[in-house]
Backbone of each chain as ProteinMPNN parsed JSONL, in Angstrom:
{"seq_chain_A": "XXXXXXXXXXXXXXXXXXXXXXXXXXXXXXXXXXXXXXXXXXXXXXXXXXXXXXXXXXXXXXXXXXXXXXXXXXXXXXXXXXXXXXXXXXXXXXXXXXXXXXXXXXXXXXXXXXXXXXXXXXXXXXXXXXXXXXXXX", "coords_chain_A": {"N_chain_A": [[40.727, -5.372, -136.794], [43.478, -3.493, -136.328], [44.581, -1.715, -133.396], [46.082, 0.757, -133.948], [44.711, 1.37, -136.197], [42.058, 1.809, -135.459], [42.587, 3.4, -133.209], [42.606, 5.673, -135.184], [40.516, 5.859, -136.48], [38.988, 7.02, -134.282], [40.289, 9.224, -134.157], [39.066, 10.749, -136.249], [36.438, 10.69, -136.166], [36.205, 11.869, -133.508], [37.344, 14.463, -134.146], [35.779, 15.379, -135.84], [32.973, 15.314, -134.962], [33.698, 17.398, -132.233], [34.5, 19.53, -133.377], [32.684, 20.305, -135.943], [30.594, 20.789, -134.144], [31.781, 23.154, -132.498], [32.153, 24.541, -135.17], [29.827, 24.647, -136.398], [28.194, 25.903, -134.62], [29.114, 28.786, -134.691], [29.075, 29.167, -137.475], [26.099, 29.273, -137.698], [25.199, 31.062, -136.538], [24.122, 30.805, -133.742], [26.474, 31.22, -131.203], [27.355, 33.618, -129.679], [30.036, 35.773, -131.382], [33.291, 36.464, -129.054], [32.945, 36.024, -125.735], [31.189, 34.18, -125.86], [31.625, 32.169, -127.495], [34.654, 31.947, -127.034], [33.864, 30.484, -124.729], [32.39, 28.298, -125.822], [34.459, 27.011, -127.199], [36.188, 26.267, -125.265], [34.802, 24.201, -124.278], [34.376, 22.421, -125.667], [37.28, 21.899, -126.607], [37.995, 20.941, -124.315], [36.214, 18.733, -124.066], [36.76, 17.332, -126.699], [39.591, 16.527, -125.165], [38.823, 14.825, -123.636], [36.975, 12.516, -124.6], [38.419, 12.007, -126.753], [40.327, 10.333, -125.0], [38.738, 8.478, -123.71], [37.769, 6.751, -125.537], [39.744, 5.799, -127.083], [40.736, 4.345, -124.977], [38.565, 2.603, -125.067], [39.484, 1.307, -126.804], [41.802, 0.329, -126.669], [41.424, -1.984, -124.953], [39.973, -3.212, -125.784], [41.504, -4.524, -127.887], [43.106, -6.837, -127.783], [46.654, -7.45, -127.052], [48.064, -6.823, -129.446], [47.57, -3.574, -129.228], [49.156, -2.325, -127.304], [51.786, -2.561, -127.116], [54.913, -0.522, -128.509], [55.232, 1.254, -131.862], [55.331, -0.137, -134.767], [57.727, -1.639, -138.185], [55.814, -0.879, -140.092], [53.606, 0.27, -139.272], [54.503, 2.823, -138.27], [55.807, 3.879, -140.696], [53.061, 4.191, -141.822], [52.079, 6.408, -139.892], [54.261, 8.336, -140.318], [53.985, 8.839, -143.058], [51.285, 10.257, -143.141], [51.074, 12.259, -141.381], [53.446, 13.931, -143.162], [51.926, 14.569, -144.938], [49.864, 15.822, -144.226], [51.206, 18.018, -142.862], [51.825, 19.061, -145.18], [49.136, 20.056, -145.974], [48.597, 21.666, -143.899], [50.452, 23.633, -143.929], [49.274, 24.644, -147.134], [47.235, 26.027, -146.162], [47.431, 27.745, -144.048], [49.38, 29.637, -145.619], [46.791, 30.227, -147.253], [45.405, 32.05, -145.234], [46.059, 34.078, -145.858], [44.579, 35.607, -147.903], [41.567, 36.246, -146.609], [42.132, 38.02, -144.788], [42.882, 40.092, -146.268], [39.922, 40.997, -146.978], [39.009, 42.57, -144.788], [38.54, 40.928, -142.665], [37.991, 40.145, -139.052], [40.399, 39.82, -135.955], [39.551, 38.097, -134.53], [38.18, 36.388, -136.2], [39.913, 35.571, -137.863], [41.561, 33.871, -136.228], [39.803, 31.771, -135.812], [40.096, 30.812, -138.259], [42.495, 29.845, -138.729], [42.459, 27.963, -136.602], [40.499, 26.049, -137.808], [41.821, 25.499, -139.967], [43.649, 23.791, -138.905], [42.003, 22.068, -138.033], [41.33, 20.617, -140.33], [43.487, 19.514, -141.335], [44.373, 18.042, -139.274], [42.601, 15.573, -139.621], [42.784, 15.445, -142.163], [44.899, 13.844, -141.702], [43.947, 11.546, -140.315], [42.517, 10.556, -142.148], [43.772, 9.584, -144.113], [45.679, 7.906, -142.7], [43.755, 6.041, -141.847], [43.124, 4.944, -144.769], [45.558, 3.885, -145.57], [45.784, 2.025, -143.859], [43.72, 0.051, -144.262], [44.214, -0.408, -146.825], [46.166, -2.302, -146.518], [49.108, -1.324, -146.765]], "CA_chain_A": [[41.243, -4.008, -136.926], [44.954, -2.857, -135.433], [44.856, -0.769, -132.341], [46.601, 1.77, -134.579], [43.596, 1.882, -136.954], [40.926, 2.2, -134.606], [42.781, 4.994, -132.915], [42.519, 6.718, -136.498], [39.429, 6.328, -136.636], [38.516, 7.549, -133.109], [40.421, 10.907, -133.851], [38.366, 11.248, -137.392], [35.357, 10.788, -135.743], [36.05, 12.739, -132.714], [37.579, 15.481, -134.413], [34.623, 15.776, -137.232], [31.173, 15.756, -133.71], [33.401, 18.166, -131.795], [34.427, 20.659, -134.255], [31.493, 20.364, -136.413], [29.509, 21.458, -132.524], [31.944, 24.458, -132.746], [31.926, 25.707, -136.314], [28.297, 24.914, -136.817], [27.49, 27.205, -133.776], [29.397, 29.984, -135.181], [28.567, 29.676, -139.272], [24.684, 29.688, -137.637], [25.138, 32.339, -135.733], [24.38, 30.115, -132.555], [26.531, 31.366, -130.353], [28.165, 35.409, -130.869], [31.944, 35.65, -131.352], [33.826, 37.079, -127.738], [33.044, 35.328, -124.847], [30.04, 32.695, -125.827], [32.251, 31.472, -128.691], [35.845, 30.975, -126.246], [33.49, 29.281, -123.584], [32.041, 27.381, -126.211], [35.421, 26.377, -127.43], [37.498, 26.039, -124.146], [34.279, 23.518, -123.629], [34.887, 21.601, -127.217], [38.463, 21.116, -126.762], [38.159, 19.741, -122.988], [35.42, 17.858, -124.629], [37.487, 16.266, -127.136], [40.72, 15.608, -124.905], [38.303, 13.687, -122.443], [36.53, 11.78, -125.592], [39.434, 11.148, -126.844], [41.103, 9.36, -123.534], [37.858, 7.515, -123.417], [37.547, 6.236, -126.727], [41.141, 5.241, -126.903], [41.458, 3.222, -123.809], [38.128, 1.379, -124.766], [39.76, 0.885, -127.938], [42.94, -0.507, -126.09], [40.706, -3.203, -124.212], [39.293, -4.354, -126.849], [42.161, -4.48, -128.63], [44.177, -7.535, -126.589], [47.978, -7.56, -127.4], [49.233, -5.285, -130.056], [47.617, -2.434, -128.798], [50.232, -2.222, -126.124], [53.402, -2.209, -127.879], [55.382, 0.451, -129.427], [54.36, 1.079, -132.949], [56.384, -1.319, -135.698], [57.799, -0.274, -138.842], [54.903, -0.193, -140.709], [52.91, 1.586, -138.551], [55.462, 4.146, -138.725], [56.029, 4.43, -142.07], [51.781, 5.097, -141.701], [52.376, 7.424, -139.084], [55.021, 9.296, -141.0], [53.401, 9.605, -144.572], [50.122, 10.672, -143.26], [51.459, 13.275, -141.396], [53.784, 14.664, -143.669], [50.717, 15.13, -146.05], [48.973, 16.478, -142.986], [51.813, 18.896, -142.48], [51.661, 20.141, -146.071], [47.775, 20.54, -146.187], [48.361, 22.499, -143.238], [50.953, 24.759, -145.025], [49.16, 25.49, -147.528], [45.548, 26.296, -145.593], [48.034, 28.912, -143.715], [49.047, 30.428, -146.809], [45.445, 30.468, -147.386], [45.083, 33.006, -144.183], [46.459, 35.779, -146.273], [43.241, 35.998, -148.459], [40.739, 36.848, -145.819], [42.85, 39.167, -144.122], [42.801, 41.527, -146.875], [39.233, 41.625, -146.714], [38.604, 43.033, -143.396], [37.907, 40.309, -141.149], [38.587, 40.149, -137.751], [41.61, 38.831, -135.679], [38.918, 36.911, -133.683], [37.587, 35.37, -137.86], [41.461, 35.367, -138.648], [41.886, 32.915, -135.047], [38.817, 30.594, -136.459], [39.951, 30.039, -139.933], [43.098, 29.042, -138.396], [41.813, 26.487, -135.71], [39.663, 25.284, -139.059], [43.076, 24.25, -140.957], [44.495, 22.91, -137.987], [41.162, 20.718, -137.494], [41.483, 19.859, -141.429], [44.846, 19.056, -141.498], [44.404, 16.448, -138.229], [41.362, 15.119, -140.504], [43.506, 15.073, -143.641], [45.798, 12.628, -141.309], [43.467, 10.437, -139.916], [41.656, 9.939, -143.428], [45.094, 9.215, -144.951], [46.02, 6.469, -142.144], [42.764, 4.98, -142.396], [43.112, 4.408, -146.08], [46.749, 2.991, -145.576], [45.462, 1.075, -142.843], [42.5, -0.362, -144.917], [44.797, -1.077, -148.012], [47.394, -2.894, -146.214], [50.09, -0.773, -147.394]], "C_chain_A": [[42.286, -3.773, -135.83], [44.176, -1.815, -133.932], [44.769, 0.807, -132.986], [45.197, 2.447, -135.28], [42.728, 2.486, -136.073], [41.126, 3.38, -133.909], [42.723, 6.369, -134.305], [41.292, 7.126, -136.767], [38.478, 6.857, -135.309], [39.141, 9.11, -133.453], [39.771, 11.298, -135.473], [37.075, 11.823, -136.835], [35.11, 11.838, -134.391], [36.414, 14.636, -132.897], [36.001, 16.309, -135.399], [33.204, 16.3, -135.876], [32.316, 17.124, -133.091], [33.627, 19.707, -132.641], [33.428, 21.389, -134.872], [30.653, 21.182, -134.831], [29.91, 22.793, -133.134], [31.488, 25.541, -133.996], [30.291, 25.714, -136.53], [27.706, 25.238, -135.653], [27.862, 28.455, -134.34], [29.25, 30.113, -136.837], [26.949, 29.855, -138.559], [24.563, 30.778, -136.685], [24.259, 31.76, -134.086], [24.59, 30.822, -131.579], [27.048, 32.731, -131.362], [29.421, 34.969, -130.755], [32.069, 36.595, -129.818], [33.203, 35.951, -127.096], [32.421, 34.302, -124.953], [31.098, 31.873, -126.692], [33.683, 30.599, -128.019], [35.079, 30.455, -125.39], [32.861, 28.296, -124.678], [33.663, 26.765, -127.012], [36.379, 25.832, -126.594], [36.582, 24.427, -123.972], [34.125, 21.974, -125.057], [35.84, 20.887, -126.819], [38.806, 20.692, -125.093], [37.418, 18.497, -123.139], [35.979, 16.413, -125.262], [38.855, 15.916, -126.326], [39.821, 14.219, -124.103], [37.883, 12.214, -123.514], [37.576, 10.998, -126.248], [40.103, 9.82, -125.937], [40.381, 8.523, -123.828], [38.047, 6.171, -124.587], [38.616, 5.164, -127.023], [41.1, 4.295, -126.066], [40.589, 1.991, -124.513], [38.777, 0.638, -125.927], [40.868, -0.28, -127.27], [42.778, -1.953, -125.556], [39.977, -4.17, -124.636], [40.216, -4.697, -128.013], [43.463, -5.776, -128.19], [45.909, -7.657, -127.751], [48.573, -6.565, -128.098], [48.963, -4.042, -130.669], [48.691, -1.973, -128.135], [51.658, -2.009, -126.269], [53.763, -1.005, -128.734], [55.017, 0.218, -131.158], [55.784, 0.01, -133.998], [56.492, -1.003, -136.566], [56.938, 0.435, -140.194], [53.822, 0.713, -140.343], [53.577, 2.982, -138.609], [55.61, 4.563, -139.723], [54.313, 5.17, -141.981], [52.011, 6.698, -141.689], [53.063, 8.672, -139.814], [55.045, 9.996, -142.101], [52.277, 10.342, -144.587], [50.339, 11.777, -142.254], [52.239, 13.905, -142.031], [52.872, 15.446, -144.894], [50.309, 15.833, -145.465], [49.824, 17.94, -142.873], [51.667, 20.01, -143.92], [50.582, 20.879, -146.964], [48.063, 21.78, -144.988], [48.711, 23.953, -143.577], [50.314, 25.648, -146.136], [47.798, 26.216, -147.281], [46.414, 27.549, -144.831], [48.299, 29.814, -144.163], [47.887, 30.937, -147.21], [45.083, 31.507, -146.555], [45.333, 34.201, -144.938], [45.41, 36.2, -147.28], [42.557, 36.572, -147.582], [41.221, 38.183, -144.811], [42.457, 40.313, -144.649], [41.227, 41.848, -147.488], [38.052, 41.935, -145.512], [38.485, 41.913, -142.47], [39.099, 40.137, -140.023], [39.639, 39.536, -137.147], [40.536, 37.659, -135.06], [38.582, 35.521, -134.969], [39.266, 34.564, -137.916], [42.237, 33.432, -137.539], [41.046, 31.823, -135.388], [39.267, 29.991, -137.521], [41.328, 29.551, -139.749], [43.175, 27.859, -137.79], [41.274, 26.023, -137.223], [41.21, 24.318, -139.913], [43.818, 23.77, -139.958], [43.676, 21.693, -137.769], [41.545, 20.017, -138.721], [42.782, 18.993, -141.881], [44.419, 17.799, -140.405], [43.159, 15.424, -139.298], [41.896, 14.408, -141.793], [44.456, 13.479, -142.933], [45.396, 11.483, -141.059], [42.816, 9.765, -141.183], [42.834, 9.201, -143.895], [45.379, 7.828, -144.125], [44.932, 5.604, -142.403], [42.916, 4.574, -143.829], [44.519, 3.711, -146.252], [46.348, 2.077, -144.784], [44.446, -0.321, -143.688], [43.167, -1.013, -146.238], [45.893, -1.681, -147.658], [48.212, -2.363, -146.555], [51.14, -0.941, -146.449]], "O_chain_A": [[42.021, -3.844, -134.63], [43.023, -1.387, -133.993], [43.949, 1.7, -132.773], [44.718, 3.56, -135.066], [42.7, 3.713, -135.974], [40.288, 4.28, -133.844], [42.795, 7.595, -134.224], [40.911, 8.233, -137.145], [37.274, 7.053, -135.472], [38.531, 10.101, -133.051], [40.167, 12.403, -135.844], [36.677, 12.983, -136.936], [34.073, 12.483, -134.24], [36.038, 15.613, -132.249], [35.519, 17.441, -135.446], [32.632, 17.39, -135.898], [31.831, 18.185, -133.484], [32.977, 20.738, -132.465], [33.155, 22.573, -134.67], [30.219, 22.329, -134.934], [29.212, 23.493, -133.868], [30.902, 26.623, -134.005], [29.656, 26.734, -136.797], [26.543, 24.846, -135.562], [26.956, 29.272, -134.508], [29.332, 31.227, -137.355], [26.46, 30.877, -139.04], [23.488, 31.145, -136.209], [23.825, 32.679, -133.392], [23.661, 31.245, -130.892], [27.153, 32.975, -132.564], [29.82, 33.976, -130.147], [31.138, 37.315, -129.458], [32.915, 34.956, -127.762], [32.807, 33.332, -124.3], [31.275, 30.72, -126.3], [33.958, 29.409, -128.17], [35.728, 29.496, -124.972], [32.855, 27.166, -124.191], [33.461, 25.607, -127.378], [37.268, 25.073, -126.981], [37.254, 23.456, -123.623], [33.769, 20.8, -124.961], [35.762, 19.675, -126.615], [39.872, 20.153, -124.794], [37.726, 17.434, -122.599], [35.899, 15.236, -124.911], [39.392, 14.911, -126.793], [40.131, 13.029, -124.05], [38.35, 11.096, -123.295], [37.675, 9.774, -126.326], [40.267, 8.648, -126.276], [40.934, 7.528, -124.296], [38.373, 4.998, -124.406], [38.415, 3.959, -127.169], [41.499, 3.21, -126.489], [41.057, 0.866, -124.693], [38.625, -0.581, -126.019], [40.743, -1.5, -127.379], [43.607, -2.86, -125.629], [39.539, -5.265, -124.282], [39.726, -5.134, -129.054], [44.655, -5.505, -128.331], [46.001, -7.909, -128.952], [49.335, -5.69, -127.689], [49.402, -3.478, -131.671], [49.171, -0.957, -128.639], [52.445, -1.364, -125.577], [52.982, -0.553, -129.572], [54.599, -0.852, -131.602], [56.919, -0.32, -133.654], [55.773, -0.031, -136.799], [57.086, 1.435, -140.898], [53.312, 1.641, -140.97], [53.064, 4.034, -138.99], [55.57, 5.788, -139.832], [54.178, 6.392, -142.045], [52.095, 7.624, -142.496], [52.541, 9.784, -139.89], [55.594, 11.062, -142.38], [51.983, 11.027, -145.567], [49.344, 12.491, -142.376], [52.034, 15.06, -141.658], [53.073, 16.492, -145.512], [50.218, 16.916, -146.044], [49.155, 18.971, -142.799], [51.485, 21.227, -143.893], [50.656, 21.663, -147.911], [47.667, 22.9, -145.31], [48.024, 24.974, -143.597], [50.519, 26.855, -146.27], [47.313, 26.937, -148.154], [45.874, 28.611, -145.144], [47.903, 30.895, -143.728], [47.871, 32.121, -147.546], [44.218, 32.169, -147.128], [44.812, 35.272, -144.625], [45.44, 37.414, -147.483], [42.844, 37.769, -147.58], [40.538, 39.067, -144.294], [41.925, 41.272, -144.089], [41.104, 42.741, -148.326], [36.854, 41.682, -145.38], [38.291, 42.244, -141.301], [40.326, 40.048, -140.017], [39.997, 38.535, -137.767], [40.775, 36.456, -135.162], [38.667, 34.3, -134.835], [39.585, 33.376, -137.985], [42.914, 32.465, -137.89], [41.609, 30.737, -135.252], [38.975, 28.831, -137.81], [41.609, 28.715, -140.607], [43.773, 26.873, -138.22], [42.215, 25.447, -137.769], [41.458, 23.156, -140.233], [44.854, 23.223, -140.338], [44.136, 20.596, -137.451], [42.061, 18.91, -138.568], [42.872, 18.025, -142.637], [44.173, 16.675, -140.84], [43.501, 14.244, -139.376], [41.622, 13.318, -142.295], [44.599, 12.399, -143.506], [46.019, 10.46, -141.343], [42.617, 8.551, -141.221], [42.663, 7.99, -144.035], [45.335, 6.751, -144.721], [45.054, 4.57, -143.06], [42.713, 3.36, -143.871], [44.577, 2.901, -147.177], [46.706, 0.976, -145.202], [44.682, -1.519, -143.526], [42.699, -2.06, -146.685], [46.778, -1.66, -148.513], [48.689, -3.298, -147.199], [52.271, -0.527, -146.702]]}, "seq_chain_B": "XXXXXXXXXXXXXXXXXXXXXXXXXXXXXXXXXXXXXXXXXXXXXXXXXXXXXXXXXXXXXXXXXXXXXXXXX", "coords_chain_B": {"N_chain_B": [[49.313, -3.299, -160.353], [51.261, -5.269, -158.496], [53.582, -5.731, -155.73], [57.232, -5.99, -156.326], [58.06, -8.401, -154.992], [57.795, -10.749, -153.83], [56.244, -13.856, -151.644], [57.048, -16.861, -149.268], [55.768, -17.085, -146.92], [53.265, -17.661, -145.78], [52.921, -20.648, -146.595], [55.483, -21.448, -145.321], [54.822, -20.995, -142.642], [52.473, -22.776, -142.125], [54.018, -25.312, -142.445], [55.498, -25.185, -140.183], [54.272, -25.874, -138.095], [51.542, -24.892, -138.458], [51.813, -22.554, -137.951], [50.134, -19.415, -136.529], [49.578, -16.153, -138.134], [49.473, -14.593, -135.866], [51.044, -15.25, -134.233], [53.191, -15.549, -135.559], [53.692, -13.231, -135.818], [54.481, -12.247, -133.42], [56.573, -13.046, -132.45], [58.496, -11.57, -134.184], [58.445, -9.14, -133.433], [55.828, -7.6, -134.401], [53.113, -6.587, -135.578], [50.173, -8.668, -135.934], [48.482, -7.377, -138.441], [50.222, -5.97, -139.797], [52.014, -8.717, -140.62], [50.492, -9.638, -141.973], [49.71, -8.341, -144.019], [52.499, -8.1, -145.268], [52.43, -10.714, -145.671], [50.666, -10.771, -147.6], [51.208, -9.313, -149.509], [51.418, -6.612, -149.738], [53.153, -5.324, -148.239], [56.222, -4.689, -148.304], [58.247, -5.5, -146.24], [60.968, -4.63, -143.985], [64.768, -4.948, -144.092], [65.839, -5.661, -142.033], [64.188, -6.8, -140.803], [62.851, -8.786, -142.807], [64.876, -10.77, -142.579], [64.004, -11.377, -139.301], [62.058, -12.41, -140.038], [62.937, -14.606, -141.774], [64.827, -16.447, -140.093], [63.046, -16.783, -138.201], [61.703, -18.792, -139.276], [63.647, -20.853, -139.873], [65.321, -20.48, -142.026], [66.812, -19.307, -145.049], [66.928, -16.267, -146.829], [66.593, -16.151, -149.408], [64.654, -17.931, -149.426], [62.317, -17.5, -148.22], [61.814, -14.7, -149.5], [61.388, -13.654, -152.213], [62.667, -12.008, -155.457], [60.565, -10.146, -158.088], [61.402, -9.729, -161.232], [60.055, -8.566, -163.39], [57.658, -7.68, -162.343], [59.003, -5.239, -161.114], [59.273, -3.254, -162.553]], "CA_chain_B": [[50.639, -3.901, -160.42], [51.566, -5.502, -156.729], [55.034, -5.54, -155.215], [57.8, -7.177, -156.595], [58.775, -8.883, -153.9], [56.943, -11.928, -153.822], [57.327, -14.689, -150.313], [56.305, -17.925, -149.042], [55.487, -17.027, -145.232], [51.851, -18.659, -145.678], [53.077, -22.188, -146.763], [56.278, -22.069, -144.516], [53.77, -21.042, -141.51], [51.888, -23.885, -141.873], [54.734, -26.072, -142.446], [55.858, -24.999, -139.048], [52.979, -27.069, -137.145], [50.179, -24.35, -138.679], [52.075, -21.51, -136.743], [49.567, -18.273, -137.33], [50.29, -14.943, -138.311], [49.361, -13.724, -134.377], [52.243, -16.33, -133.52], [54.94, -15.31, -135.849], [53.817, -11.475, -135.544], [54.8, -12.258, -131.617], [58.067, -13.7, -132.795], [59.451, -10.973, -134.64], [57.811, -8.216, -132.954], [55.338, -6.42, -135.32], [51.43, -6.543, -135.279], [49.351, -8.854, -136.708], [47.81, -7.185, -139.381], [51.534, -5.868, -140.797], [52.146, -9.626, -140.874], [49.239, -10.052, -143.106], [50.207, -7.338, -145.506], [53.462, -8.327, -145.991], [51.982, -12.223, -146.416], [49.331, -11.065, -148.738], [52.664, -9.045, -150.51], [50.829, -5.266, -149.723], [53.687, -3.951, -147.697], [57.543, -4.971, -148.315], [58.932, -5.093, -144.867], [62.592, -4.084, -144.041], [65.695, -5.735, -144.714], [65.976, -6.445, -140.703], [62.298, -7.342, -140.334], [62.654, -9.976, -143.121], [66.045, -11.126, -141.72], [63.885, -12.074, -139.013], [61.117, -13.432, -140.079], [63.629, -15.903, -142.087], [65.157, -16.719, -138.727], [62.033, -17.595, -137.421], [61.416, -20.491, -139.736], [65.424, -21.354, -140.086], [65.166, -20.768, -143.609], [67.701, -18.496, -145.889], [66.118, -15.185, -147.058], [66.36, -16.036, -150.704], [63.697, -19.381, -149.32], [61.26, -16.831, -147.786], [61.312, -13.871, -150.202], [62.1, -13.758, -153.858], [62.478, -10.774, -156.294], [60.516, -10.451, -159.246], [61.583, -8.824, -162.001], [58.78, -7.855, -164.375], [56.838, -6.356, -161.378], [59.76, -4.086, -160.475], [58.932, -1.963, -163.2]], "C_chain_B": [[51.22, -4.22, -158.67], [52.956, -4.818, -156.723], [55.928, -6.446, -155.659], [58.301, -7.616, -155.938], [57.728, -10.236, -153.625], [57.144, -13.602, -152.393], [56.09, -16.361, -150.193], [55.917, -17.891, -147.661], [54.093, -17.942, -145.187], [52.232, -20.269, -145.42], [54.284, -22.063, -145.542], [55.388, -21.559, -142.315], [53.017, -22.232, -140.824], [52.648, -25.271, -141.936], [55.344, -26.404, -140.853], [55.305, -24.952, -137.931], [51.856, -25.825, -137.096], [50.594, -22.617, -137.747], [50.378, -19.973, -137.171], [49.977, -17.309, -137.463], [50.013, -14.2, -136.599], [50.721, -14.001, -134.318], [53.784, -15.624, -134.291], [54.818, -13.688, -135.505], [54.777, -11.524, -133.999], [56.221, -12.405, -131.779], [58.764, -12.684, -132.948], [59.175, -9.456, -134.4], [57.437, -6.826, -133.759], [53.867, -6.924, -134.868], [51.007, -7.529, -136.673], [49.014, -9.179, -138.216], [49.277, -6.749, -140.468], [52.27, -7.462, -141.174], [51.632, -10.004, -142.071], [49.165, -9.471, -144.089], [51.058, -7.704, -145.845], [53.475, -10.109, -147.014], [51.322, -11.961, -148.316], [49.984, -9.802, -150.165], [51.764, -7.305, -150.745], [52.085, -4.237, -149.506], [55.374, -5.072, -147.658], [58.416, -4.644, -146.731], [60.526, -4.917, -144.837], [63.258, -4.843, -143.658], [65.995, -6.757, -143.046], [64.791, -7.253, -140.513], [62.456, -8.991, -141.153], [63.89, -10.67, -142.785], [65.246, -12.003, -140.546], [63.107, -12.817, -139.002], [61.561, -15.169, -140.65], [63.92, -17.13, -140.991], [64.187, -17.509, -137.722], [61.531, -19.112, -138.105], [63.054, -21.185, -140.595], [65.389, -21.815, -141.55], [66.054, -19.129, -144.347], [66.492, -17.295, -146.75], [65.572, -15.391, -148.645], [64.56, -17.459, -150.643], [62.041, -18.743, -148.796], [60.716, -15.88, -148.883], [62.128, -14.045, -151.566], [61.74, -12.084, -154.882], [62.101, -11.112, -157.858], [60.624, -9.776, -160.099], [60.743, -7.951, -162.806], [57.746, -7.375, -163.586], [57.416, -5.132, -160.275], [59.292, -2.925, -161.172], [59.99, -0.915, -163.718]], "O_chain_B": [[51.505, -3.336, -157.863], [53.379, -3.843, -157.344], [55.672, -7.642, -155.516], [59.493, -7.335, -156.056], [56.753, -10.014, -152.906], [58.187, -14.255, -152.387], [55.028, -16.727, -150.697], [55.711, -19.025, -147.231], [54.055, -18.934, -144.46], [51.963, -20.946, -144.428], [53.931, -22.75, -144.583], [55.657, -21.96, -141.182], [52.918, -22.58, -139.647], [52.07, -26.289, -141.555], [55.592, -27.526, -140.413], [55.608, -24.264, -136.956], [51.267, -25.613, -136.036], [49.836, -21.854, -137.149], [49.845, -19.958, -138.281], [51.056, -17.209, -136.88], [50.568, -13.12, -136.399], [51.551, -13.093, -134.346], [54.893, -15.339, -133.839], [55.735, -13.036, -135.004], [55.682, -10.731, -133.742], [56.974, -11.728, -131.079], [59.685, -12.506, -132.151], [59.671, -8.616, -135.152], [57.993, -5.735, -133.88], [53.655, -7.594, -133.857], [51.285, -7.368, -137.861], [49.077, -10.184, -138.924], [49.373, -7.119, -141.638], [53.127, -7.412, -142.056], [52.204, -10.573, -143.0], [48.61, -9.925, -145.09], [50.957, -7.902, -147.056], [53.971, -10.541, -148.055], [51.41, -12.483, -149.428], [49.488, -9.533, -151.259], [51.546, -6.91, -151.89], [52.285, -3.125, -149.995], [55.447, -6.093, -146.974], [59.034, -3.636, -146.387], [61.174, -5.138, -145.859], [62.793, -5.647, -142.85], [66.239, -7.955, -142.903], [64.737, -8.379, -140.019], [62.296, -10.065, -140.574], [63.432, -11.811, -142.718], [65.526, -13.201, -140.519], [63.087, -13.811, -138.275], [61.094, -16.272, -140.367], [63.478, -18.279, -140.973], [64.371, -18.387, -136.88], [61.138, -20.15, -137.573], [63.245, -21.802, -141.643], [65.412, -22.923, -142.084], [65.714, -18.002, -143.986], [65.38, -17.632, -147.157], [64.499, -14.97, -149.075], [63.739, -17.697, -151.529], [60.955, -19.305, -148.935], [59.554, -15.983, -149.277], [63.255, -14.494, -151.774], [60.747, -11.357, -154.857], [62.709, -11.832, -158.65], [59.843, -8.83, -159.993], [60.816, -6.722, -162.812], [56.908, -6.643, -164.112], [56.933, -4.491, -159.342], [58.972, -1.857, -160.651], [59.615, 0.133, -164.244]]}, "name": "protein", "num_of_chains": 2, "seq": "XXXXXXXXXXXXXXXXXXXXXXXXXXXXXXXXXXXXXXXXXXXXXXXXXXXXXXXXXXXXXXXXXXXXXXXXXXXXXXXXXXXXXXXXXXXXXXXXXXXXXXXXXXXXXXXXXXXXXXXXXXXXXXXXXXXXXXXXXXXXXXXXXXXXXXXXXXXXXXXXXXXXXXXXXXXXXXXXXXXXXXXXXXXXXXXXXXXXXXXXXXXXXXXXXX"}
């Protein structure tokens, strides 16, 4: 397995434990919304940059040679199709914001269900490289 | 339906005292596993890329890759 891959599948997996922590404290009513909810999120997303770093490097070390190099141009082409999908799941999960709006919920709900298509969208990307990755494409 | 682009990098690899795909990946500076896709005819690499993979076994592009018609489509 590439470098590349394995980092795909380190931000699937890291995105899916720390998110999942967050939203499934706040769909169970866990923690309340206001202050338990941003300390439990300021403590998520320091969570995942650190997890990330980690994960990554060991990936790098176990990865001898072409981890280390700039990406090549199939990696890129990856890179570039699985975010532009990524970009237009995100689009239309934004669009999607204007439903709940109009019935009543909160800016604090309105700030969640955004973070949510920003996690799904990174999710949508990493699924997408992994499956280019996995089919040689 | 594959790619129509069809190559001999396997056989001229091994012609070229068993080189492996790490070895030529190193050569023409790509990874590996994009070596192994384009061998195993997954991923059509670009017009420079196979330029040099030719280069690397001093062989004319038409001797590495070939176009096939009835899987252009």
């Amino acid at each position: 397995m590439s470098f590349r891959e394995k980092s795909a599948w380190i931000n699937l997996a890291v995105l899916l434990a720390v998110f999942g922590i967050y939203f499934g404290a706040l769909v169970t009513g866990r923690v309340r919304h206001g202050l338990e909810s941003l300390h439990l999120l300021l403590w998520c997303v320091g969570g995942f940059v650190v997890l990330q770093a980690a994960l990554t490097a060991a990936a790098a070390m176990t990865t001898p040679g072409d981890g280390r190099g700039p990406l090549d141009e199939r990696e890129r082409l990856i890179q570039m199709q699985s975010e532009s999908l990524g970009y237009r799941v995100l689009v239309w999960l934004v669009l999607g914001l204007f439903v709940p709006i109009h019935f009543g919920h909160s800016a604090l709900d309105m700030a969640n269900f955004g973070l949510l298509g920003l996690v799904i969208a990174g999710l949508v990307v990493a699924v997408a490289q992994i499956v280019m990755f996995r089919r040689g494409a | 339906m594959g790619l129509p682009i069809a190559n001999q990098i396997r056989r001229l690899r091994f012609e070229q005292g068993e080189m492996t795909q790490s070895e030529l990946a190193e050569k023409i500076g790509m990874t590996r596993q994009t070596v192994a896709a384009i061998e195993a005819g997954k991923y059509s690499p670009s017009l420079e890329a196979a330029f040099r993979i030719a280069h690397v076994f001093g062989a004319s592009l038409d001797e590495v890759f070939q176009w096939t018609a009835e899987r252009a489509g």
